[in-house]
mmCIF file of the N, C-alpha and C atoms, coordinates in Angstrom:
data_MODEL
# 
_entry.id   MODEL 
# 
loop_
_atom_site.group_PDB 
_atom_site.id 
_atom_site.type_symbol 
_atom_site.label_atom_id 
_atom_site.label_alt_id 
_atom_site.label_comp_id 
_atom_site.label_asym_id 
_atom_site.label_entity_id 
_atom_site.label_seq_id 
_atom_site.pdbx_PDB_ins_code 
_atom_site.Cartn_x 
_atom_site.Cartn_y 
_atom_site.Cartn_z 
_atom_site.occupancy 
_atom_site.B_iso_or_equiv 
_atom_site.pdbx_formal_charge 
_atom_site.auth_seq_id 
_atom_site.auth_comp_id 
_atom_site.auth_asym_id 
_atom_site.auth_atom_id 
_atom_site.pdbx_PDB_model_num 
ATOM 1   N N  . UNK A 1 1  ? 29.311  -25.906 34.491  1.00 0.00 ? 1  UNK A N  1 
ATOM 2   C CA . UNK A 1 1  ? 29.705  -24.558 34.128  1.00 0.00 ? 1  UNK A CA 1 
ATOM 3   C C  . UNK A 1 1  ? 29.108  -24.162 32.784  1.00 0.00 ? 1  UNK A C  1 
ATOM 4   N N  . UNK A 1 2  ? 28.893  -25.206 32.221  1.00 0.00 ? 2  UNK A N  1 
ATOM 5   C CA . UNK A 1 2  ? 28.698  -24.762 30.480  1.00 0.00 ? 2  UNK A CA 1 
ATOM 6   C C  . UNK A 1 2  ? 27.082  -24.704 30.626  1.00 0.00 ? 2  UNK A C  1 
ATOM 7   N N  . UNK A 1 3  ? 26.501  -25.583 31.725  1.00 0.00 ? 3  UNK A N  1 
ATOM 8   C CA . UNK A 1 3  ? 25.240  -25.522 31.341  1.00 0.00 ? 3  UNK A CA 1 
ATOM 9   C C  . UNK A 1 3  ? 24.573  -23.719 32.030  1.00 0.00 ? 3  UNK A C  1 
ATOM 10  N N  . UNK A 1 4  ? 25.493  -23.230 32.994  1.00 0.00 ? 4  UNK A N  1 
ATOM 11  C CA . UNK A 1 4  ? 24.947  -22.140 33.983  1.00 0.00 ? 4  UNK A CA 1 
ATOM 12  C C  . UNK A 1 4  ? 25.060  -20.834 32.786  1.00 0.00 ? 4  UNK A C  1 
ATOM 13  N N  . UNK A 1 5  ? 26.402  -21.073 31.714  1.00 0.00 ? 5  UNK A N  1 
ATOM 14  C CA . UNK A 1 5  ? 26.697  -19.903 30.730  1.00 0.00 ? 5  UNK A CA 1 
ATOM 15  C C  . UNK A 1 5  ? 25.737  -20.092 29.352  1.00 0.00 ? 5  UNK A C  1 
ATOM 16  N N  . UNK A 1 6  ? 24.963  -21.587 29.231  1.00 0.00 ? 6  UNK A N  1 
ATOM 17  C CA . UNK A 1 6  ? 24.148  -21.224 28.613  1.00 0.00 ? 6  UNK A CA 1 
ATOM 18  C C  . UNK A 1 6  ? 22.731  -20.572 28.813  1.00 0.00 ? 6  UNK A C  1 
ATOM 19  N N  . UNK A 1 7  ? 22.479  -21.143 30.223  1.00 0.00 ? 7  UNK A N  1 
ATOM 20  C CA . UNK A 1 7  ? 21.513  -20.540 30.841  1.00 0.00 ? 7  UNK A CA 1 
ATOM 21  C C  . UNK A 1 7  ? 21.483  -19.054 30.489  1.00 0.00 ? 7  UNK A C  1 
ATOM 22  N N  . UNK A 1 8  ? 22.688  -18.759 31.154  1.00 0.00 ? 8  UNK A N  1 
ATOM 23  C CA . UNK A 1 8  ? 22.351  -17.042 31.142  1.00 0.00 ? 8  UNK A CA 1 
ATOM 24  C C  . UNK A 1 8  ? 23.003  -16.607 29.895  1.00 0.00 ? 8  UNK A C  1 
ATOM 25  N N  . UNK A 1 9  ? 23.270  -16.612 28.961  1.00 0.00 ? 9  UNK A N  1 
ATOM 26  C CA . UNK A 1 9  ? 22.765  -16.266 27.530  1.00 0.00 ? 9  UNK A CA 1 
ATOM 27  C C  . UNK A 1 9  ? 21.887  -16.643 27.147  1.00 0.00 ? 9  UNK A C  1 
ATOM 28  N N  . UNK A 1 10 ? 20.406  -17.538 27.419  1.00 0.00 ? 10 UNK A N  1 
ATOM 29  C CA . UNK A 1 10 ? 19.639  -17.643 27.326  1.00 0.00 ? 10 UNK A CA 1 
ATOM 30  C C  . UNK A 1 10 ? 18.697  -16.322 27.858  1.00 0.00 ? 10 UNK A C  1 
ATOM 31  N N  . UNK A 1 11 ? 18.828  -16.270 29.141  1.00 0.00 ? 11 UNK A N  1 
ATOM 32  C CA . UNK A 1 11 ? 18.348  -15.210 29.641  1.00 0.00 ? 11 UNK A CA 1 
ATOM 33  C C  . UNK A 1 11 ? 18.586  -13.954 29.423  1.00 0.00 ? 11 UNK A C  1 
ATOM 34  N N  . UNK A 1 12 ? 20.087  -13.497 29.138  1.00 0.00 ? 12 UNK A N  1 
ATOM 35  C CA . UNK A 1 12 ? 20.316  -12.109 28.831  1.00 0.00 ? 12 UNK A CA 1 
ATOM 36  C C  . UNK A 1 12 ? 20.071  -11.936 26.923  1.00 0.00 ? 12 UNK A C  1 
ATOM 37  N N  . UNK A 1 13 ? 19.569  -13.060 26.072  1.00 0.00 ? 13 UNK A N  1 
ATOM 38  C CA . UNK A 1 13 ? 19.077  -12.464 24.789  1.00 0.00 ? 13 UNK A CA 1 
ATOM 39  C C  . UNK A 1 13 ? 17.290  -12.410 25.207  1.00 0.00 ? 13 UNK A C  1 
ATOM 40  N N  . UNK A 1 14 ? 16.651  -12.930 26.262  1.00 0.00 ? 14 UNK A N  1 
ATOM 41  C CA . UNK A 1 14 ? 15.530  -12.838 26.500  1.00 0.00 ? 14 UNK A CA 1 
ATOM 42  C C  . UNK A 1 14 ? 15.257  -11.262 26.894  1.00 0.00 ? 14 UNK A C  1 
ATOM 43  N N  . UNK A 1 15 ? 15.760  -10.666 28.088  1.00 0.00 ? 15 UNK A N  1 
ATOM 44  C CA . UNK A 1 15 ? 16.336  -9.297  28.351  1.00 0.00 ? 15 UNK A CA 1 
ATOM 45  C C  . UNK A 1 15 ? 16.335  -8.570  27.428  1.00 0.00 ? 15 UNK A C  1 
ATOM 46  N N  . UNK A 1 16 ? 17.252  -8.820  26.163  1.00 0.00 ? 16 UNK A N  1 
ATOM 47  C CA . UNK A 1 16 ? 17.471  -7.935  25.078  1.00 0.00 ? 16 UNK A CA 1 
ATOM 48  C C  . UNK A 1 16 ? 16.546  -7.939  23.969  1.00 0.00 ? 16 UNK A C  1 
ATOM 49  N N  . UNK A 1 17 ? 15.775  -8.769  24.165  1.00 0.00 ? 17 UNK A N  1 
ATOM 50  C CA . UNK A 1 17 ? 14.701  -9.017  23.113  1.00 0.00 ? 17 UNK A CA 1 
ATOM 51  C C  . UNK A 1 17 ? 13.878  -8.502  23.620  1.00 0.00 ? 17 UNK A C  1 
ATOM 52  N N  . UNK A 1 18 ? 12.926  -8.703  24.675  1.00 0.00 ? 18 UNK A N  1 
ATOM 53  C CA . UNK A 1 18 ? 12.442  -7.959  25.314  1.00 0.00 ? 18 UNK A CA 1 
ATOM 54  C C  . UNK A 1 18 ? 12.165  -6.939  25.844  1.00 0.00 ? 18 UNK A C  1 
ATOM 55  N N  . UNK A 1 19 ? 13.272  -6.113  26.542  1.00 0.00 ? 19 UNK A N  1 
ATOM 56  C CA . UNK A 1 19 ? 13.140  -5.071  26.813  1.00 0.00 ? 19 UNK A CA 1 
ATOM 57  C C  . UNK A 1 19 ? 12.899  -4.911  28.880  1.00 0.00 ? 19 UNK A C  1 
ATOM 58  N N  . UNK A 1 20 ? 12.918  -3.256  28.382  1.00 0.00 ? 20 UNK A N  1 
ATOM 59  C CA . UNK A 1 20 ? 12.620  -3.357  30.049  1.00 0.00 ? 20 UNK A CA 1 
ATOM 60  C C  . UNK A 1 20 ? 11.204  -2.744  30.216  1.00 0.00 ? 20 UNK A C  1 
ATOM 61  N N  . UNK A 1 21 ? 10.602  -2.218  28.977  1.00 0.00 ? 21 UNK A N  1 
ATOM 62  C CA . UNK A 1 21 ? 8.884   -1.276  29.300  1.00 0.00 ? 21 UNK A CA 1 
ATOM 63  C C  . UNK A 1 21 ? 9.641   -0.335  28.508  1.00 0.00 ? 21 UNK A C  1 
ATOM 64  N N  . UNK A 1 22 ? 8.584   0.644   29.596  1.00 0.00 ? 22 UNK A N  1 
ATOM 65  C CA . UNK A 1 22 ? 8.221   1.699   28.435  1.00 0.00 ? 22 UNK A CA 1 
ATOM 66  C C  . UNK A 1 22 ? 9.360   2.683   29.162  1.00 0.00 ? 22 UNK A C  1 
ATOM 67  N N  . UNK A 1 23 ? 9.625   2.463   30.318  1.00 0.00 ? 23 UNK A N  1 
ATOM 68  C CA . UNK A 1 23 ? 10.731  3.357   31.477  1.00 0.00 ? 23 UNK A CA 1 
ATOM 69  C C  . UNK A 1 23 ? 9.949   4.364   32.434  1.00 0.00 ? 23 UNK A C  1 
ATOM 70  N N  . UNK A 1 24 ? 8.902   4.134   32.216  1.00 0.00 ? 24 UNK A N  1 
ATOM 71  C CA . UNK A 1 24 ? 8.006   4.961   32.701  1.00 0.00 ? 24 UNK A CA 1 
ATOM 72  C C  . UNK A 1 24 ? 6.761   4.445   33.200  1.00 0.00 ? 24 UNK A C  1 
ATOM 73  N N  . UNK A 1 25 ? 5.963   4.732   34.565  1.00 0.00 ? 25 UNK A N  1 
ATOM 74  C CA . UNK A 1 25 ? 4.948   4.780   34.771  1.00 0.00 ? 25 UNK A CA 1 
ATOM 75  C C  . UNK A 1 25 ? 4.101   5.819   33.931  1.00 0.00 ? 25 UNK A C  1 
ATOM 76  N N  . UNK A 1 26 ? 2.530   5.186   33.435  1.00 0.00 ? 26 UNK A N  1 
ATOM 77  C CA . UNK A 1 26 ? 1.890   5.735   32.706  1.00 0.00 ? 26 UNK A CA 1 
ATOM 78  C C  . UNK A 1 26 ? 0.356   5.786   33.272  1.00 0.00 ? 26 UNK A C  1 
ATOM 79  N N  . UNK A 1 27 ? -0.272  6.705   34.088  1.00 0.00 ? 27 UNK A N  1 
ATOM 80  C CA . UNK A 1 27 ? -0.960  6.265   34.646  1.00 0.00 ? 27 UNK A CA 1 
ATOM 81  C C  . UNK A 1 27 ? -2.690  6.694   33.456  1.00 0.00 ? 27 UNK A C  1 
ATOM 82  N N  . UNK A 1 28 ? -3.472  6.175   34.098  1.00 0.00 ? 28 UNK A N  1 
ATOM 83  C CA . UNK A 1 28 ? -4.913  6.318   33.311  1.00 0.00 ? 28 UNK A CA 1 
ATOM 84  C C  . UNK A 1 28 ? -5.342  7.741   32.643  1.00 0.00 ? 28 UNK A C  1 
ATOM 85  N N  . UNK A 1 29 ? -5.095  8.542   33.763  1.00 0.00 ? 29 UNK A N  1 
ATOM 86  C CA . UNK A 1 29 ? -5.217  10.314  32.941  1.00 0.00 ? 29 UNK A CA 1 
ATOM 87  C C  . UNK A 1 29 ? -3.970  10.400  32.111  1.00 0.00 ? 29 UNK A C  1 
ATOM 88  N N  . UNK A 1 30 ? -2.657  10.225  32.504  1.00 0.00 ? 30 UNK A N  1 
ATOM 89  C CA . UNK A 1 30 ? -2.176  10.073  31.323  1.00 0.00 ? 30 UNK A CA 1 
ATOM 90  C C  . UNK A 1 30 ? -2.185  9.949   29.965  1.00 0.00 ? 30 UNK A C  1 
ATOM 91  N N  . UNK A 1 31 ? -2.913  8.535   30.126  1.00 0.00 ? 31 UNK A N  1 
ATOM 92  C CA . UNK A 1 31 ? -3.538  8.015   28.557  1.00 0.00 ? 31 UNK A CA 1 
ATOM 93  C C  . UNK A 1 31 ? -4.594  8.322   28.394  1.00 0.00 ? 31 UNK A C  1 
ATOM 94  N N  . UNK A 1 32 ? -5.372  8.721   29.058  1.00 0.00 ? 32 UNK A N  1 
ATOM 95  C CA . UNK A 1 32 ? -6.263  9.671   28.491  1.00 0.00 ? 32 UNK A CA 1 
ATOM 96  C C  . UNK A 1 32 ? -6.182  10.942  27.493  1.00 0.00 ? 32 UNK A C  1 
ATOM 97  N N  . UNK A 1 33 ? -5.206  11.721  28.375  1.00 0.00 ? 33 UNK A N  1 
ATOM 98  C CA . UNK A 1 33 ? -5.151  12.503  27.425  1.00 0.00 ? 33 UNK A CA 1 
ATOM 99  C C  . UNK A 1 33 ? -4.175  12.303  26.196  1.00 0.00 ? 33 UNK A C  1 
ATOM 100 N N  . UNK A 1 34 ? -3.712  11.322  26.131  1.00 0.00 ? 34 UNK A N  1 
ATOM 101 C CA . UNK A 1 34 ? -2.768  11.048  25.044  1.00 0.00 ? 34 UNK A CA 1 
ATOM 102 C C  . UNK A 1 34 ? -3.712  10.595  23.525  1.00 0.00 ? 34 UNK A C  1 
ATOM 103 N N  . UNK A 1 35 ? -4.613  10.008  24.308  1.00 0.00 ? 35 UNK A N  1 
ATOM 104 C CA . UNK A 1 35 ? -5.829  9.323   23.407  1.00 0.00 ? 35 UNK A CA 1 
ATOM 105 C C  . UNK A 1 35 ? -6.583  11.115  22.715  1.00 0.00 ? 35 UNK A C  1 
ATOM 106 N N  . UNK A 1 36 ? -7.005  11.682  24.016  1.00 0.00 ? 36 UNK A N  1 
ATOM 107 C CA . UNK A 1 36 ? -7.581  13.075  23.475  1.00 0.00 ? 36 UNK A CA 1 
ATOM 108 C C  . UNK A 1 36 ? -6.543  13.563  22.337  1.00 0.00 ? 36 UNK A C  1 
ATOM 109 N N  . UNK A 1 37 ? -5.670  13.614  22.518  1.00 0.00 ? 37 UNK A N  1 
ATOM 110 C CA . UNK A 1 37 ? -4.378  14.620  22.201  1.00 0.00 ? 37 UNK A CA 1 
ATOM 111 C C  . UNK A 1 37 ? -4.528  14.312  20.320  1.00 0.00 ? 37 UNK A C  1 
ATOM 112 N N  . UNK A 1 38 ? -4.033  13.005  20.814  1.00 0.00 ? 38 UNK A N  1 
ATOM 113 C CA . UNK A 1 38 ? -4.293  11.986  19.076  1.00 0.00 ? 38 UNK A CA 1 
ATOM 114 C C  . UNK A 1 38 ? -5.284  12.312  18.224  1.00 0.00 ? 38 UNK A C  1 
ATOM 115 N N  . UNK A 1 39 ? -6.671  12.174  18.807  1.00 0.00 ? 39 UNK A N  1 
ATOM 116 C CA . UNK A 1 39 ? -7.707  12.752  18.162  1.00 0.00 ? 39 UNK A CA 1 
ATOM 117 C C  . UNK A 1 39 ? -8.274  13.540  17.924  1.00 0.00 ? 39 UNK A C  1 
ATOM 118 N N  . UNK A 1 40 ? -7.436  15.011  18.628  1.00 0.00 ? 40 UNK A N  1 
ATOM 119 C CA . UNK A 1 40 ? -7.799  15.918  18.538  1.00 0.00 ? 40 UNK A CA 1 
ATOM 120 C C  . UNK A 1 40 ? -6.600  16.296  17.028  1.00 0.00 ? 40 UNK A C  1 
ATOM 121 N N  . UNK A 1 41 ? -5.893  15.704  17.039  1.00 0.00 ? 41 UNK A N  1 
ATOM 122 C CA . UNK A 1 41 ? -4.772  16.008  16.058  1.00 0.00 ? 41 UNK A CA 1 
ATOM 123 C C  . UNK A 1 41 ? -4.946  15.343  14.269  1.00 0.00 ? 41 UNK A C  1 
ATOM 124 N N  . UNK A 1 42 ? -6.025  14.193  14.895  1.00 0.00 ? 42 UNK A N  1 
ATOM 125 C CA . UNK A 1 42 ? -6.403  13.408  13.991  1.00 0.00 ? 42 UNK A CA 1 
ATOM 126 C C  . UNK A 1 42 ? -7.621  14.374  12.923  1.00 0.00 ? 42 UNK A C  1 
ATOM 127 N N  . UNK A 1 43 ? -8.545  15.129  14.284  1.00 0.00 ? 43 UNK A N  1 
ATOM 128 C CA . UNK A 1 43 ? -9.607  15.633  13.872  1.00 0.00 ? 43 UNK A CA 1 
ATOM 129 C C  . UNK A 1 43 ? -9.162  17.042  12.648  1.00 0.00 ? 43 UNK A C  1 
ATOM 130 N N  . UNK A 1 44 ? -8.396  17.861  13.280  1.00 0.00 ? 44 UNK A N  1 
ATOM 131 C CA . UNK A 1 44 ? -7.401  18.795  12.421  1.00 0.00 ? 44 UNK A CA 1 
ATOM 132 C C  . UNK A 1 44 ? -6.861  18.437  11.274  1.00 0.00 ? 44 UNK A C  1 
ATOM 133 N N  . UNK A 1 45 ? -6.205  17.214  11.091  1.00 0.00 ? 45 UNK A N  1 
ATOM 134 C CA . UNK A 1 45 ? -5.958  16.683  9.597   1.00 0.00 ? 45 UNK A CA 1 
ATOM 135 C C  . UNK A 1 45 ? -6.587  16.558  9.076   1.00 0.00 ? 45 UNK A C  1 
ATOM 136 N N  . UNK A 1 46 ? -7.904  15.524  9.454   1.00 0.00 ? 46 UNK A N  1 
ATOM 137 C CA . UNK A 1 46 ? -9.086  15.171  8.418   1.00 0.00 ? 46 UNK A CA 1 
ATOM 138 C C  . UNK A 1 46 ? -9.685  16.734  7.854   1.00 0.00 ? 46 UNK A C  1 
ATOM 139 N N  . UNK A 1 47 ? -9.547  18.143  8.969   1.00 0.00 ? 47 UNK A N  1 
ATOM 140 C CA . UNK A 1 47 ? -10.566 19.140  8.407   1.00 0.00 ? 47 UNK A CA 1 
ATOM 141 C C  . UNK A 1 47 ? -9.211  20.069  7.307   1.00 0.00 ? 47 UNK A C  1 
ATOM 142 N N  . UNK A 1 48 ? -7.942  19.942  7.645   1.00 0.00 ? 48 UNK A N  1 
ATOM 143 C CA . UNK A 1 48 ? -7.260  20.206  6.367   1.00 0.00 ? 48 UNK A CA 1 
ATOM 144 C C  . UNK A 1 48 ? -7.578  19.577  5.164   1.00 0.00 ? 48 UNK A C  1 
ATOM 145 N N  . UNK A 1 49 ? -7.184  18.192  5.302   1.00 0.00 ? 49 UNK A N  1 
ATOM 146 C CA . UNK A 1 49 ? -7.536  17.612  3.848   1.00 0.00 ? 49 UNK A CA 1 
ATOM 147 C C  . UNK A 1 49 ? -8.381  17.766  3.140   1.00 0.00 ? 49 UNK A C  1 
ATOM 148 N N  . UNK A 1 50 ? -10.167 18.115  4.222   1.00 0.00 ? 50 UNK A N  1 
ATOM 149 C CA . UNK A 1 50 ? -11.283 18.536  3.896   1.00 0.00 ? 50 UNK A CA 1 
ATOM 150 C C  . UNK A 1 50 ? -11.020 19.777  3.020   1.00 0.00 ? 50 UNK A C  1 
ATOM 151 N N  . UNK A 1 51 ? -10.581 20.883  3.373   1.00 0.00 ? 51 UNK A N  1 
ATOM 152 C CA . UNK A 1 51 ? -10.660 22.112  2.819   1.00 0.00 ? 51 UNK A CA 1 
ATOM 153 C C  . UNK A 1 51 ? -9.508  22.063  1.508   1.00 0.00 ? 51 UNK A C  1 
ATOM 154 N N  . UNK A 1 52 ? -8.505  21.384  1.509   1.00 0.00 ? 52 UNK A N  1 
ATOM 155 C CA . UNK A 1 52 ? -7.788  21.264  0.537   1.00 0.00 ? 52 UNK A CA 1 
ATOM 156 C C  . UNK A 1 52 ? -8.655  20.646  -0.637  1.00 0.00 ? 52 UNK A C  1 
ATOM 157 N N  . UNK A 1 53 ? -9.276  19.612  -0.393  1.00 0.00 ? 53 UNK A N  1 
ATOM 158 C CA . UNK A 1 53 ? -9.776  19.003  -1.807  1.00 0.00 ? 53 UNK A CA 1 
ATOM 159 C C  . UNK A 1 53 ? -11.258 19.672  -1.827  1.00 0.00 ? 53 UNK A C  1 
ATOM 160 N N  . UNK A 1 54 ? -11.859 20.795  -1.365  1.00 0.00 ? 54 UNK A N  1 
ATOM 161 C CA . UNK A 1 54 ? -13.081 21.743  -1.704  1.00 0.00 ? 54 UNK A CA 1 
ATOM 162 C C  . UNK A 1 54 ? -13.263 22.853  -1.975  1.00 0.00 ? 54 UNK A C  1 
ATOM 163 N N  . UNK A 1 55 ? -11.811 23.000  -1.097  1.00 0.00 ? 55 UNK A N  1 
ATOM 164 C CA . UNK A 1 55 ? -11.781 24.677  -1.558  1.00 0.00 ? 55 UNK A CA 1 
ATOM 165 C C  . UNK A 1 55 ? -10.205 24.823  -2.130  1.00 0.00 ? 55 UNK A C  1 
ATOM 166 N N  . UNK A 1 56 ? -9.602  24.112  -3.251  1.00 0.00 ? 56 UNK A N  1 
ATOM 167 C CA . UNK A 1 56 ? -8.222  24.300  -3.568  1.00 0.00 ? 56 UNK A CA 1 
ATOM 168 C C  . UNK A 1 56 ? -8.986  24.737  -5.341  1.00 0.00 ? 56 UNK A C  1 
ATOM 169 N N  . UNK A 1 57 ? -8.699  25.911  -5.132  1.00 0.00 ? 57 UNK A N  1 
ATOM 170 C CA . UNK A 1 57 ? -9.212  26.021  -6.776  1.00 0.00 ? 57 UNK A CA 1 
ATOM 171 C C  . UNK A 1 57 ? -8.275  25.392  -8.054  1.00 0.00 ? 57 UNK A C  1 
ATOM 172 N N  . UNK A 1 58 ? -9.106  25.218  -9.313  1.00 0.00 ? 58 UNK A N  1 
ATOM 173 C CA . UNK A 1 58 ? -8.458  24.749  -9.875  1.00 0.00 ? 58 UNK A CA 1 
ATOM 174 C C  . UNK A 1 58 ? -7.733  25.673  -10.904 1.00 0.00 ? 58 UNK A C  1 
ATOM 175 N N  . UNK A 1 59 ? -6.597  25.152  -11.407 1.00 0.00 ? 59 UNK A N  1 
ATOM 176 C CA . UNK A 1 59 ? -6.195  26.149  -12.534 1.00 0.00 ? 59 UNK A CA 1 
ATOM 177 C C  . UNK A 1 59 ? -6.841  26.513  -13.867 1.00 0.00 ? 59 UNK A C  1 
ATOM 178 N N  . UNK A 1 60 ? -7.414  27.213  -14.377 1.00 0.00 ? 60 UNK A N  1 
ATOM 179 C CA . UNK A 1 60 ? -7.695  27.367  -15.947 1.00 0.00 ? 60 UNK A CA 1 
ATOM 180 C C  . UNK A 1 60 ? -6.947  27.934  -16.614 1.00 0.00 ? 60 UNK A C  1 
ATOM 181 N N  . UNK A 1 61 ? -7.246  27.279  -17.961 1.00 0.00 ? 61 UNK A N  1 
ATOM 182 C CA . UNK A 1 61 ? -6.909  27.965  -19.013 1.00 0.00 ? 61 UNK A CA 1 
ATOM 183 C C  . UNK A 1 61 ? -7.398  28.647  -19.763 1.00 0.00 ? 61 UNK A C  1 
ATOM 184 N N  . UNK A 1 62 ? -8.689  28.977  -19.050 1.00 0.00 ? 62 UNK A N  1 
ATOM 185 C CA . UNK A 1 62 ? -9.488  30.597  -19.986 1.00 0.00 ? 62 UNK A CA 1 
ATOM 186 C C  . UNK A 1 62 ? -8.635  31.618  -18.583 1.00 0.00 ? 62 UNK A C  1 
ATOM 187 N N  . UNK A 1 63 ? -8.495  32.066  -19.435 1.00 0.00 ? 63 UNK A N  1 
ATOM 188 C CA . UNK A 1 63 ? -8.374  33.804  -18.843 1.00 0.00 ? 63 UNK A CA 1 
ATOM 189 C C  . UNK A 1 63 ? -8.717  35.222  -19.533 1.00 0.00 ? 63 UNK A C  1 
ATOM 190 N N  . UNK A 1 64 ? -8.824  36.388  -18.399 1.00 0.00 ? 64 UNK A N  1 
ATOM 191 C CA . UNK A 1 64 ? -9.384  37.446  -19.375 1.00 0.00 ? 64 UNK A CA 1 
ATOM 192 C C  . UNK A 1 64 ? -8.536  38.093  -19.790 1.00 0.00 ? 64 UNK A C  1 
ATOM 193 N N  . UNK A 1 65 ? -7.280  36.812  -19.757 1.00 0.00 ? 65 UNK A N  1 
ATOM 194 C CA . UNK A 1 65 ? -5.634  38.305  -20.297 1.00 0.00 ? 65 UNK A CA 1 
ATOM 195 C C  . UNK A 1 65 ? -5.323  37.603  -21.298 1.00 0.00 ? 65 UNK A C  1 
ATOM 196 N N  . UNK A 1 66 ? -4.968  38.691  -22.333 1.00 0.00 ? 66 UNK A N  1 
ATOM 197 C CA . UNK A 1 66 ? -4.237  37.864  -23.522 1.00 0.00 ? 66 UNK A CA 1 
ATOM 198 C C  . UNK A 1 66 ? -2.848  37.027  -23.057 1.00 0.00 ? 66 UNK A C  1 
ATOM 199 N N  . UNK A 1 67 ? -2.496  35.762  -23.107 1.00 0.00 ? 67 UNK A N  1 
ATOM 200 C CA . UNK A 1 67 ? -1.576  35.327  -22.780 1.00 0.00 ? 67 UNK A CA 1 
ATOM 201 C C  . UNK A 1 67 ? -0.475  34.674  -24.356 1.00 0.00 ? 67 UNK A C  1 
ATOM 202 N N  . UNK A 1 68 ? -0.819  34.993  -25.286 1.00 0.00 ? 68 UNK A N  1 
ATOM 203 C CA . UNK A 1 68 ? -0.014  34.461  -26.539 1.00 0.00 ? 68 UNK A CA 1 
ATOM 204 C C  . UNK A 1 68 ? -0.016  35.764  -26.825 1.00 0.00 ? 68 UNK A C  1 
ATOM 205 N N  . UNK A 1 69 ? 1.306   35.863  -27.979 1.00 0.00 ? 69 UNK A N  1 
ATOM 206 C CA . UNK A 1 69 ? 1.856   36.811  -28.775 1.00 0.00 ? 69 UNK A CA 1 
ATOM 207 C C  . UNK A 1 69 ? 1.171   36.702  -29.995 1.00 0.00 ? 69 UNK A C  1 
ATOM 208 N N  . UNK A 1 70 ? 0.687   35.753  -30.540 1.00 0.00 ? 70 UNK A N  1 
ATOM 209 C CA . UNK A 1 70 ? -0.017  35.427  -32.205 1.00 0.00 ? 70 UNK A CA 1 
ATOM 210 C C  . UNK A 1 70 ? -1.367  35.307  -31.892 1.00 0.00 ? 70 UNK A C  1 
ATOM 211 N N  . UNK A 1 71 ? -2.143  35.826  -32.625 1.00 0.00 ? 71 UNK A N  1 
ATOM 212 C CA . UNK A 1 71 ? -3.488  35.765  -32.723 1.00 0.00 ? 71 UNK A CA 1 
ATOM 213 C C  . UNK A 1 71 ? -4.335  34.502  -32.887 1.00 0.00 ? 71 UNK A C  1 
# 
């Protein structure tokens, strides 16, 4: 008896460690486009970041307005 209840706590932390998948069939077009999807999302970030660090102007401190009260 003791050896059948270790057995299967053996087996049901294998189960729980494991898992059952993903719950889902995933078939090839599937991941295809999941792969597209990614890199198309990937491609959009890289061209934000692009335009942020080329075209983010910088601040100065010349200006053509008087900004102090004292000369």
């Amino acid at each position: 008896m003791i050896r059948w209840a270790i057995l299967f706590v053996v087996v049901a932390s294998t189960f729980a460690l494991t898992g059952c998948g993903d719950g889902m069939a995933i078939t090839r077009r599937e991941r295809a486009e999941r792969h597209r999807q990614v890199l198309d999302i990937d491609a959009r970030q890289f061209n934000d970041d692009w335009d942020l660090l080329w075209l983010n102007e910088d601040t100065s401190s010349l200006s053509p307005w008087r900004t102090r009260s004292w000369p």
